[in-house]
mmCIF file as gemmi writes it, N, C-alpha and C atoms, coordinates in Angstrom:
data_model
loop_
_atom_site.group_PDB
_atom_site.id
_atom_site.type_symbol
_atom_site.label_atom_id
_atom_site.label_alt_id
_atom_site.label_comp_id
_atom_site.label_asym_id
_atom_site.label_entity_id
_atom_site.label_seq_id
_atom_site.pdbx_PDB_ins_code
_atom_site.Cartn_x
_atom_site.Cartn_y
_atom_site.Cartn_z
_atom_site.occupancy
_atom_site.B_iso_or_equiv
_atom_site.pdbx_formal_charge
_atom_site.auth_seq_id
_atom_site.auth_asym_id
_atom_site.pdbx_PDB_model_num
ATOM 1 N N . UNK Axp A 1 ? -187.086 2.561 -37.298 1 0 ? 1 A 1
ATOM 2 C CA . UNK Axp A 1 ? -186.53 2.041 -36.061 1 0 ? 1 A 1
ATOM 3 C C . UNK Axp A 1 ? -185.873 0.673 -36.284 1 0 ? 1 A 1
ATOM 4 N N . UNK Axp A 2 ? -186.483 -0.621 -37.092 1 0 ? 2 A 1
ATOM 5 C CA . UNK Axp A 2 ? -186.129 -1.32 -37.241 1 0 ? 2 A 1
ATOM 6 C C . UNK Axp A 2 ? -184.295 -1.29 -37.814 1 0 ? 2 A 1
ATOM 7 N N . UNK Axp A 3 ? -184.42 0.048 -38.981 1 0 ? 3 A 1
ATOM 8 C CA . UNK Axp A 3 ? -182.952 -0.382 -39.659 1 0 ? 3 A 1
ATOM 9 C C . UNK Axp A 3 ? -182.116 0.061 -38.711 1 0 ? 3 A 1
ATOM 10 N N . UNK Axp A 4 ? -182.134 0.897 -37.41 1 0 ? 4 A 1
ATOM 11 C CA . UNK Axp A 4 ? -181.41 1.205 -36.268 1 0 ? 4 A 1
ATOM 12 C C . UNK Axp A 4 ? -181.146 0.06 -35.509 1 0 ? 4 A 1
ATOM 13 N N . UNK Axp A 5 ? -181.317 -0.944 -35.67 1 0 ? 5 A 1
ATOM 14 C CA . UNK Axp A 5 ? -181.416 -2.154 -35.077 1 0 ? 5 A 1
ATOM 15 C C . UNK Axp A 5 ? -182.8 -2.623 -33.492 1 0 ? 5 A 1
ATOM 16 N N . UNK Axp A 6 ? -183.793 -1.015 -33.434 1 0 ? 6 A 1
ATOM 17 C CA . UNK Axp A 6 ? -184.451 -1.805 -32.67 1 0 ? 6 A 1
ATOM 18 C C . UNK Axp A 6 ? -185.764 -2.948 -32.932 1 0 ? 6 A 1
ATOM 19 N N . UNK Axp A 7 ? -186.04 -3.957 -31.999 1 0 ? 7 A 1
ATOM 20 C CA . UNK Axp A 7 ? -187.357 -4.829 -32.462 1 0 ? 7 A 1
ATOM 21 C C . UNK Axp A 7 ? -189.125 -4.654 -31.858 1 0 ? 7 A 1
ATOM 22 N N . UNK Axp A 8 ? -189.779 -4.588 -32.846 1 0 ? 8 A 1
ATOM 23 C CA . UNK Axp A 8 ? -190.865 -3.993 -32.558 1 0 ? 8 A 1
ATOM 24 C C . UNK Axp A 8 ? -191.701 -5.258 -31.04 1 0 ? 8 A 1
ATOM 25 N N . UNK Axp A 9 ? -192.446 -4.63 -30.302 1 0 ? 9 A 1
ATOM 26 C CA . UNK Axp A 9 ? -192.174 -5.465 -29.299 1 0 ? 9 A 1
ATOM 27 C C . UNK Axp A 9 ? -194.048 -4.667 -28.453 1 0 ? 9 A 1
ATOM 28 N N . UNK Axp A 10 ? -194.121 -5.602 -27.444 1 0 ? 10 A 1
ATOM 29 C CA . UNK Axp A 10 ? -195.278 -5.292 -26.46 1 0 ? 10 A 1
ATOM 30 C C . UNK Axp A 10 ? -194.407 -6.019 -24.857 1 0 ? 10 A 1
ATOM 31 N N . UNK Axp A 11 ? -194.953 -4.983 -23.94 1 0 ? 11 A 1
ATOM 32 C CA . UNK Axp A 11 ? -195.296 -5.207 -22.609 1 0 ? 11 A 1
ATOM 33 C C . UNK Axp A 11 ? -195.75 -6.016 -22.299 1 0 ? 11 A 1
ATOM 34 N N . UNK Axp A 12 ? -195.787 -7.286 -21.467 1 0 ? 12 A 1
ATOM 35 C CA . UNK Axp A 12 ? -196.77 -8.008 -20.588 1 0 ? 12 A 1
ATOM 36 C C . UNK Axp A 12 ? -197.116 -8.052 -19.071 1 0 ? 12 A 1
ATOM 37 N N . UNK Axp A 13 ? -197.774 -7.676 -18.683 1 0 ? 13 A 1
ATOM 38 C CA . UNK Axp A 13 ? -197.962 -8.138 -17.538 1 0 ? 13 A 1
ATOM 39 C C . UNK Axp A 13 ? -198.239 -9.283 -17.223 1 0 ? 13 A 1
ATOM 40 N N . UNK Axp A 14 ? -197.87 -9.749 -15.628 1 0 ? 14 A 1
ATOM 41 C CA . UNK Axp A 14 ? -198.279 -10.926 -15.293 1 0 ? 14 A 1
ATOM 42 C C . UNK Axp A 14 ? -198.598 -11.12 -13.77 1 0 ? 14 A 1
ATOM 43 N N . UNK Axp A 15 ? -199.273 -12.122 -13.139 1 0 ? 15 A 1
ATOM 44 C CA . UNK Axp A 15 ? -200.034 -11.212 -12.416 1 0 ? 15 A 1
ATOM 45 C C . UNK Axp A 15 ? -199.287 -11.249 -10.627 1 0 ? 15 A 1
ATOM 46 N N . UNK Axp A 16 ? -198.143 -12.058 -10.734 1 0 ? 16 A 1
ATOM 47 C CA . UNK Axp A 16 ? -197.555 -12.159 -9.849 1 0 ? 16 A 1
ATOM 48 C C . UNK Axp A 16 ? -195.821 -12.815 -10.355 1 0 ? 16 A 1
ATOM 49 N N . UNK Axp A 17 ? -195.02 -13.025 -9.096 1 0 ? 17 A 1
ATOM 50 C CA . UNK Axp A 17 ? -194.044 -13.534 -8.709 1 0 ? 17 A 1
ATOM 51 C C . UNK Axp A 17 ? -192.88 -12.616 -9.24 1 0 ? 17 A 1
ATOM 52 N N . UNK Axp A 18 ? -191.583 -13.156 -9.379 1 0 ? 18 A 1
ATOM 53 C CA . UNK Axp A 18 ? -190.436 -12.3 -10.08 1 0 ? 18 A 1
ATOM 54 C C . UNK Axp A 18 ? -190.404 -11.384 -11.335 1 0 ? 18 A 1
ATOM 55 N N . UNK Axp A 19 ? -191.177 -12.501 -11.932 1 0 ? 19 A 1
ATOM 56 C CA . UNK Axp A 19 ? -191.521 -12.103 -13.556 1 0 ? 19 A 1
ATOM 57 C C . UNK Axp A 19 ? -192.538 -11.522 -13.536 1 0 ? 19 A 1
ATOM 58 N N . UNK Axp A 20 ? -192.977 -10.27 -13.022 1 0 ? 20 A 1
ATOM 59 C CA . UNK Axp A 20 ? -194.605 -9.516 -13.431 1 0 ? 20 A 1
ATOM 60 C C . UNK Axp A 20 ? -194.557 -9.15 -14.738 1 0 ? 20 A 1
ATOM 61 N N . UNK Axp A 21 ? -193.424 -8.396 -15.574 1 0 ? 21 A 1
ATOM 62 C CA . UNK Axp A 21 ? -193.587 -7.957 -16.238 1 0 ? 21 A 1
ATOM 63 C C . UNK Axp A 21 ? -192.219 -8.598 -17.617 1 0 ? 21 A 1
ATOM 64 N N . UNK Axp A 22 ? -192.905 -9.174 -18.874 1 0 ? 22 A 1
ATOM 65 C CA . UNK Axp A 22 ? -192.365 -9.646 -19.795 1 0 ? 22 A 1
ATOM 66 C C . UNK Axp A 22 ? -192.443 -8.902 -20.672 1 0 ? 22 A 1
ATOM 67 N N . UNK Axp A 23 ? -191.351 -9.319 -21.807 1 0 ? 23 A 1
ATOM 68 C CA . UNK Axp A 23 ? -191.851 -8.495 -23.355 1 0 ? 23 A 1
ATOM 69 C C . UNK Axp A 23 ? -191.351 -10.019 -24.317 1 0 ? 23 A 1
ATOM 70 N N . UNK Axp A 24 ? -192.344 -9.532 -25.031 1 0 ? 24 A 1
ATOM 71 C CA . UNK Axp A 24 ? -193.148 -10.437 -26.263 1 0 ? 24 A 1
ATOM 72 C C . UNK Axp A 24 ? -193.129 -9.418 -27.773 1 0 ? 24 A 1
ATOM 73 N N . UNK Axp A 25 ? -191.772 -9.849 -28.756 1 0 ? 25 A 1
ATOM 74 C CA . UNK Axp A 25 ? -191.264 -9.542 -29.784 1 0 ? 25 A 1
ATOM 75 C C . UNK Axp A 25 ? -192.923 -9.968 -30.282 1 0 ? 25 A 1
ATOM 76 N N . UNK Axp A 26 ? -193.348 -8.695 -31.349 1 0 ? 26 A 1
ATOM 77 C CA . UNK Axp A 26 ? -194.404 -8.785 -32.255 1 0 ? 26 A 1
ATOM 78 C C . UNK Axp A 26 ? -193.975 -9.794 -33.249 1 0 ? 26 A 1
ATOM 79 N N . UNK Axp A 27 ? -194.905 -10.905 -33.591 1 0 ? 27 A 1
ATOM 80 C CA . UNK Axp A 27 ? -194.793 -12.376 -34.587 1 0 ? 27 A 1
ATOM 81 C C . UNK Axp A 27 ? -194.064 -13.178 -33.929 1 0 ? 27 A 1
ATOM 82 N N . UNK Axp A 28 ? -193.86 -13.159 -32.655 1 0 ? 28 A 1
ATOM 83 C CA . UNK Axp A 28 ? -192.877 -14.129 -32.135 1 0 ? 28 A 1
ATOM 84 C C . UNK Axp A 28 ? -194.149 -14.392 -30.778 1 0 ? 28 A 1
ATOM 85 N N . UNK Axp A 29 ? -193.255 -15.835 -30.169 1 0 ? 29 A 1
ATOM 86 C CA . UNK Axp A 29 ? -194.305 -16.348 -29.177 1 0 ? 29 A 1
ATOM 87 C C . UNK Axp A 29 ? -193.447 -16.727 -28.315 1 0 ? 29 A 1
ATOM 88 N N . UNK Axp A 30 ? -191.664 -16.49 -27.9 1 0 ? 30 A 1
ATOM 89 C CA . UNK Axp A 30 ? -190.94 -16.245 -27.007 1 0 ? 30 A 1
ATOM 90 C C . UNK Axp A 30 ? -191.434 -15.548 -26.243 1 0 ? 30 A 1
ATOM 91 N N . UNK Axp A 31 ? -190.673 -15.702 -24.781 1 0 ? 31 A 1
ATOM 92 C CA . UNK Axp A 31 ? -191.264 -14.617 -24.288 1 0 ? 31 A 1
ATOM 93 C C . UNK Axp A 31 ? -190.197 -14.195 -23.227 1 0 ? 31 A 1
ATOM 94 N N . UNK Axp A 32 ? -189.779 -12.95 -23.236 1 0 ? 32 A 1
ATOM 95 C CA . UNK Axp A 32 ? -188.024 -12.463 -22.397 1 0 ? 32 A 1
ATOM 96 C C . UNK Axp A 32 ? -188.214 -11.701 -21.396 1 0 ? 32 A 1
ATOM 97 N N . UNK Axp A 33 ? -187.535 -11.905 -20.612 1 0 ? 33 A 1
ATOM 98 C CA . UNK Axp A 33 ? -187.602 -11.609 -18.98 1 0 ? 33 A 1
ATOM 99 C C . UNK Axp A 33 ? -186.722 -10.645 -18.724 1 0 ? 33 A 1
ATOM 100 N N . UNK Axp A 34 ? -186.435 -9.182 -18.7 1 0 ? 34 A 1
ATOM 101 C CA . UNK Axp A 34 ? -185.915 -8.445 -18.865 1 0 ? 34 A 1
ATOM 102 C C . UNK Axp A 34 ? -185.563 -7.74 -16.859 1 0 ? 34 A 1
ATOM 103 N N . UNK Axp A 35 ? -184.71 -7.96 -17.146 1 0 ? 35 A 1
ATOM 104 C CA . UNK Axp A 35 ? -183.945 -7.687 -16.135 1 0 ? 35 A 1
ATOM 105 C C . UNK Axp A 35 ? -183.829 -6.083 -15.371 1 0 ? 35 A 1
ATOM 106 N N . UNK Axp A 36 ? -183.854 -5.271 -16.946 1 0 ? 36 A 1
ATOM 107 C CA . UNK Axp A 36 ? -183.859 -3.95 -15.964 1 0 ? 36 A 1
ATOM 108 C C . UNK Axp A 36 ? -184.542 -2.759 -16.88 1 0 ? 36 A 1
ATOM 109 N N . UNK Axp A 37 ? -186.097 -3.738 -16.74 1 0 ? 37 A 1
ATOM 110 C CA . UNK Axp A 37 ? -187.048 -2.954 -17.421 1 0 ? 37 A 1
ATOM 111 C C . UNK Axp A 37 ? -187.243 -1.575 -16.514 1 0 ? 37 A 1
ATOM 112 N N . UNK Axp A 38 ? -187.49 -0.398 -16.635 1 0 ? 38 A 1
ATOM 113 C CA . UNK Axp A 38 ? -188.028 0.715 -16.044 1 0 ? 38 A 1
ATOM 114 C C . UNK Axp A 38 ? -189.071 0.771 -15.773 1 0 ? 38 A 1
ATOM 115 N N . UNK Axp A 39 ? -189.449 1.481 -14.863 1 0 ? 39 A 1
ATOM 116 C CA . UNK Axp A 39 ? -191.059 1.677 -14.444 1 0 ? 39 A 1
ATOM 117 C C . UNK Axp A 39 ? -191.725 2.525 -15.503 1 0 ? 39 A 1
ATOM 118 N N . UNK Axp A 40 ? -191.249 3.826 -16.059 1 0 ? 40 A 1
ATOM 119 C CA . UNK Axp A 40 ? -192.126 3.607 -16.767 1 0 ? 40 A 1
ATOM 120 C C . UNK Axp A 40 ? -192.64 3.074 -18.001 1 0 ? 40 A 1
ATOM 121 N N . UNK Axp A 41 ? -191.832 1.813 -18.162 1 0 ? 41 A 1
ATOM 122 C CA . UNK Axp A 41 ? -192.215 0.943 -19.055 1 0 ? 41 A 1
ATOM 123 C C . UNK Axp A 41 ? -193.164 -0.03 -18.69 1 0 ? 41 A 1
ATOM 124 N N . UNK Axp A 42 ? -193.45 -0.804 -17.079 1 0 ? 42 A 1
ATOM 125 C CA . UNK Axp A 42 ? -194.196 -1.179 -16.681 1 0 ? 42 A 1
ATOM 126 C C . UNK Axp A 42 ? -195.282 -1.464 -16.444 1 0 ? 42 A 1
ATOM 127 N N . UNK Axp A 43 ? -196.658 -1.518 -17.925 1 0 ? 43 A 1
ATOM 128 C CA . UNK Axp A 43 ? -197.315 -1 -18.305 1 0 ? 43 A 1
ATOM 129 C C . UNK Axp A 43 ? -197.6 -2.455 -18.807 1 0 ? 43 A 1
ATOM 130 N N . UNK Axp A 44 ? -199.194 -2.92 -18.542 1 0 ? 44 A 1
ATOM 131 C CA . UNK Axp A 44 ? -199.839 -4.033 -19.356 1 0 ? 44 A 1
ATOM 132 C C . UNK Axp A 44 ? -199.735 -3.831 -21.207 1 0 ? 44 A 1
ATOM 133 N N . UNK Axp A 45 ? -199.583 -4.101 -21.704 1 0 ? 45 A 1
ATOM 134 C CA . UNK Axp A 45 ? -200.218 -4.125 -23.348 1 0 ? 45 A 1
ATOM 135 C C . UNK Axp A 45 ? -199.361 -3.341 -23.854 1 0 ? 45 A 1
ATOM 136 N N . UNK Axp A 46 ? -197.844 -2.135 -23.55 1 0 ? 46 A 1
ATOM 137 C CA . UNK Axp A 46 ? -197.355 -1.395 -23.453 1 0 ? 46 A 1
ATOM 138 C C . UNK Axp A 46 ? -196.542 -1.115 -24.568 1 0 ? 46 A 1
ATOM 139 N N . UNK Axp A 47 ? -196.913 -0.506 -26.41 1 0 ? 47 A 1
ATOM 140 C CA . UNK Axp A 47 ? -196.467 -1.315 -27.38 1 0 ? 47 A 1
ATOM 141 C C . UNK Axp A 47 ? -194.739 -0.271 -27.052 1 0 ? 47 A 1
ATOM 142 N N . UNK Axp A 48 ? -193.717 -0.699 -27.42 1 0 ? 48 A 1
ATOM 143 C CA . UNK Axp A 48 ? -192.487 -0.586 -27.28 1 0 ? 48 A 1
ATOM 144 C C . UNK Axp A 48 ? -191.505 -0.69 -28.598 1 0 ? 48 A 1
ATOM 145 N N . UNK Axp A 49 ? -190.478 -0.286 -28.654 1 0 ? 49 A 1
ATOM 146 C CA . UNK Axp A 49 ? -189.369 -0.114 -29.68 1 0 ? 49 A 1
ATOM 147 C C . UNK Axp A 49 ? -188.425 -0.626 -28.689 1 0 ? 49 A 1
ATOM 148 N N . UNK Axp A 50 ? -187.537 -1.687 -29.015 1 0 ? 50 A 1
ATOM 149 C CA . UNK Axp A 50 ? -186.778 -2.355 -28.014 1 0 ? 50 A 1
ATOM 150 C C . UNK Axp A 50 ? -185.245 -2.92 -28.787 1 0 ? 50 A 1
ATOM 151 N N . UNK Axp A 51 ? -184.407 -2.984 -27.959 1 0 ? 51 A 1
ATOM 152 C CA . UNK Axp A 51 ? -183.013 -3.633 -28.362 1 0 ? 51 A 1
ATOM 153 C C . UNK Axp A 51 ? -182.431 -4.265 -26.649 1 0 ? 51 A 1
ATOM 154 N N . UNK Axp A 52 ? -181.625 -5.214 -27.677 1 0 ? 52 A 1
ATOM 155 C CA . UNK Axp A 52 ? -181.673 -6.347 -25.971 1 0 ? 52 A 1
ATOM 156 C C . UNK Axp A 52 ? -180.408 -7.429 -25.954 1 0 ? 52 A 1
ATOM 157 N N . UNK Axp A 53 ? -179.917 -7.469 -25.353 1 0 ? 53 A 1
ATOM 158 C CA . UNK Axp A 53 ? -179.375 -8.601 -25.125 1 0 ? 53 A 1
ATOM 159 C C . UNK Axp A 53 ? -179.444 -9.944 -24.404 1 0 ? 53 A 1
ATOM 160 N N . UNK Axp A 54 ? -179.246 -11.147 -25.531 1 0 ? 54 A 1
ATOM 161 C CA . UNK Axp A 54 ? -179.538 -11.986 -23.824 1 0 ? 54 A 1
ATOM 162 C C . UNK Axp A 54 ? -178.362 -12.4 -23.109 1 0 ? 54 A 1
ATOM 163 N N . UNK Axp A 55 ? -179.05 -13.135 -22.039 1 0 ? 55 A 1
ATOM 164 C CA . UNK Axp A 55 ? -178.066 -12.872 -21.176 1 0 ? 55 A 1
ATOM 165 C C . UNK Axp A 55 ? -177.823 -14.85 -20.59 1 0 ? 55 A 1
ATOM 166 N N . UNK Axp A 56 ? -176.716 -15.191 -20.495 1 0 ? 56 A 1
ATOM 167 C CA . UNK Axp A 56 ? -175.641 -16.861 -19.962 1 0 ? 56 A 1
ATOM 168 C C . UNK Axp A 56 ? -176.369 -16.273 -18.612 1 0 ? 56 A 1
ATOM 169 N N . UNK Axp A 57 ? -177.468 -16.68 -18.025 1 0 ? 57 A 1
ATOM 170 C CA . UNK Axp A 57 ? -177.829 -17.354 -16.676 1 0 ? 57 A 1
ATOM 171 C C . UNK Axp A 57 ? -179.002 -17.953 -16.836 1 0 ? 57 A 1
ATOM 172 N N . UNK Axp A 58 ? -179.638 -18.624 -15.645 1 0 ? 58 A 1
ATOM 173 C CA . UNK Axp A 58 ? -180.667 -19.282 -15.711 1 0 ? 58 A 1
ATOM 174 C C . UNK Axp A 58 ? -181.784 -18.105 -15.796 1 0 ? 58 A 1
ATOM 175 N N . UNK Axp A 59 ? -183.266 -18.397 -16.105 1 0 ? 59 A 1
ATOM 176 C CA . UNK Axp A 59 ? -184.25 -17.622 -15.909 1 0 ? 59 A 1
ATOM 177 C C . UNK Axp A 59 ? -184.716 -17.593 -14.704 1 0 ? 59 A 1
ATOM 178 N N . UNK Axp A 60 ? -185.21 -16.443 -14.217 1 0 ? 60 A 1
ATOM 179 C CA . UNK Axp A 60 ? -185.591 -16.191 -12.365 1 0 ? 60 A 1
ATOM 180 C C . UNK Axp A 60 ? -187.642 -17.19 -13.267 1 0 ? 60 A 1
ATOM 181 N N . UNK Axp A 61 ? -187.764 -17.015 -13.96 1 0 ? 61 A 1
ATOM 182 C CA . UNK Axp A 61 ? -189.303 -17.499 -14.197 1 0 ? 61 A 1
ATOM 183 C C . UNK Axp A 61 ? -189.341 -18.9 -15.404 1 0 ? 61 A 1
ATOM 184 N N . UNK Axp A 62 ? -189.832 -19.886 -15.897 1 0 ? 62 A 1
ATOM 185 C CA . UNK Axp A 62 ? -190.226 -21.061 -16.207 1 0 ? 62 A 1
ATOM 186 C C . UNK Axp A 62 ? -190.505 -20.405 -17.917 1 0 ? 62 A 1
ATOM 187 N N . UNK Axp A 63 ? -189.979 -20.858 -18.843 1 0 ? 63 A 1
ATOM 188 C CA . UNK Axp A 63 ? -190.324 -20.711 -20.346 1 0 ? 63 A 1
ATOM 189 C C . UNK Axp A 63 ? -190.052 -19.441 -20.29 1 0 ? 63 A 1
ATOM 190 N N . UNK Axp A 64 ? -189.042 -18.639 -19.766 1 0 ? 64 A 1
ATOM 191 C CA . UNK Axp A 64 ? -188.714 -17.252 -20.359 1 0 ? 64 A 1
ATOM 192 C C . UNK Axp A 64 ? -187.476 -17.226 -20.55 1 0 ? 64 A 1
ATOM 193 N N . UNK Axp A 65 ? -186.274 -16.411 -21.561 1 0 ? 65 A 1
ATOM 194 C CA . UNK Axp A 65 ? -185.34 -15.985 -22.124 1 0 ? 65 A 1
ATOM 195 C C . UNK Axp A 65 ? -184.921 -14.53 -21.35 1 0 ? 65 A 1
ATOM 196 N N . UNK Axp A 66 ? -183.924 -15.016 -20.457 1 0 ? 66 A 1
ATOM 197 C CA . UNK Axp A 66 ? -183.407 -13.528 -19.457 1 0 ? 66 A 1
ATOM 198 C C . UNK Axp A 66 ? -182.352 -12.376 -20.716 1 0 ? 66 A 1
ATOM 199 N N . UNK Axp A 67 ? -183.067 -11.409 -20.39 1 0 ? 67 A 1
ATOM 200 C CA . UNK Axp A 67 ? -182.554 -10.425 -21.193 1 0 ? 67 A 1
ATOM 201 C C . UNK Axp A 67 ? -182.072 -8.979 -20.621 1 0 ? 67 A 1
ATOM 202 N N . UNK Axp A 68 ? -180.947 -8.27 -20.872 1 0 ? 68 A 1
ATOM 203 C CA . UNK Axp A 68 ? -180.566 -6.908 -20.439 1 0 ? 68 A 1
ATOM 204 C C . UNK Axp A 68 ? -181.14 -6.156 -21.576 1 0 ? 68 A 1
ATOM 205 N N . UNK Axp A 69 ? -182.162 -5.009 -21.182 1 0 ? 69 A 1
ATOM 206 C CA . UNK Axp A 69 ? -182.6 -4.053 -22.256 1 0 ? 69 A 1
ATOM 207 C C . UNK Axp A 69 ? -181.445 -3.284 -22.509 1 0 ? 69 A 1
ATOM 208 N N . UNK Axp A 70 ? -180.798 -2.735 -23.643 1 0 ? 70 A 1
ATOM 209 C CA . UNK Axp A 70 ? -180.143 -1.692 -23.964 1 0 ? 70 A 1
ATOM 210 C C . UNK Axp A 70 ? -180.732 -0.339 -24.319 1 0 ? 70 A 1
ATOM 211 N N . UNK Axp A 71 ? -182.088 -0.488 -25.259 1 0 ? 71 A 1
ATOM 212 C CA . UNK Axp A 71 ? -182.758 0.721 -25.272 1 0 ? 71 A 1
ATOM 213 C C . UNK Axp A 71 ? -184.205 -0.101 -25.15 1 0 ? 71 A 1
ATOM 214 N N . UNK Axp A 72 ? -184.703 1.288 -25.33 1 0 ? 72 A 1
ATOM 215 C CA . UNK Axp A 72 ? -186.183 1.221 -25.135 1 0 ? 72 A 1
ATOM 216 C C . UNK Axp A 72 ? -186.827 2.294 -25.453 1 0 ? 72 A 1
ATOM 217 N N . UNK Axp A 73 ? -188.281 2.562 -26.27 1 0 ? 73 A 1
ATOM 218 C CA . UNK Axp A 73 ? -188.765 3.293 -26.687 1 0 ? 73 A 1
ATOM 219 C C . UNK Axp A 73 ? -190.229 2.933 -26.807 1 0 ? 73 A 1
ATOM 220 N N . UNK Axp A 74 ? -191.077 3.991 -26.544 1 0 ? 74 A 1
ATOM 221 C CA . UNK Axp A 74 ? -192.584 4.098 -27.057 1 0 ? 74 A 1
ATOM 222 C C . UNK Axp A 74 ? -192.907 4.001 -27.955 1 0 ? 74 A 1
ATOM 223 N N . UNK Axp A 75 ? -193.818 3.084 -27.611 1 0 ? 75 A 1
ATOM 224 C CA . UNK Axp A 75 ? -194.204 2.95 -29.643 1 0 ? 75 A 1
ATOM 225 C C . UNK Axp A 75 ? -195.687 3.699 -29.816 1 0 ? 75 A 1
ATOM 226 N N . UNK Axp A 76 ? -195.792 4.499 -31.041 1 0 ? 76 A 1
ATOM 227 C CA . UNK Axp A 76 ? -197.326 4.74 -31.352 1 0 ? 76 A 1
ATOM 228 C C . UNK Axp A 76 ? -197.787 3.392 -31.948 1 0 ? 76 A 1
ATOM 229 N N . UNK Axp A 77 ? -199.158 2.881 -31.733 1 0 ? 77 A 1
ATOM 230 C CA . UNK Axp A 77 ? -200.019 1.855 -32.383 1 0 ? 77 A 1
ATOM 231 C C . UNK Axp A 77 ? -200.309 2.381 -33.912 1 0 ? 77 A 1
């Protein structure tokens, strides 16, 4: 997956406001605010196969990186 260009990645939940739900690149401690995550990606701990763009606006949430998902995929653990 990686040489396809996607990045190995997890779900976050959070427990309120705009930003409920983040993703957090595995070895990284960014954390990206994805704009048009799917429900059923919406999932606490949710490990993922991801590709993304970011995105020239402000963040709707405080210490996050606004991002458009392009793909998205399930990951087995």
């Amino acid at each position: 997956m990686i040489q396809e260009g996607f990045s190995k990645a997890s779900v976050l939940e959070k427990e309120s406001g705009e930003c409920a739900y983040l993703i957090q690149l595995d070895q990284e401690t960014t954390l990206y605010d994805p704009i048009n995550l799917q429900g059923d990606f919406q999932k606490a701990d949710a490990p993922i196969w991801v590709k993304f763009e970011r995105l020239r606006q402000m963040s709707r949430c405080p210490n996050t990186v606004p991002v458009r998902i392009q793909e998205i995929k399930k990951r087995e653990e």
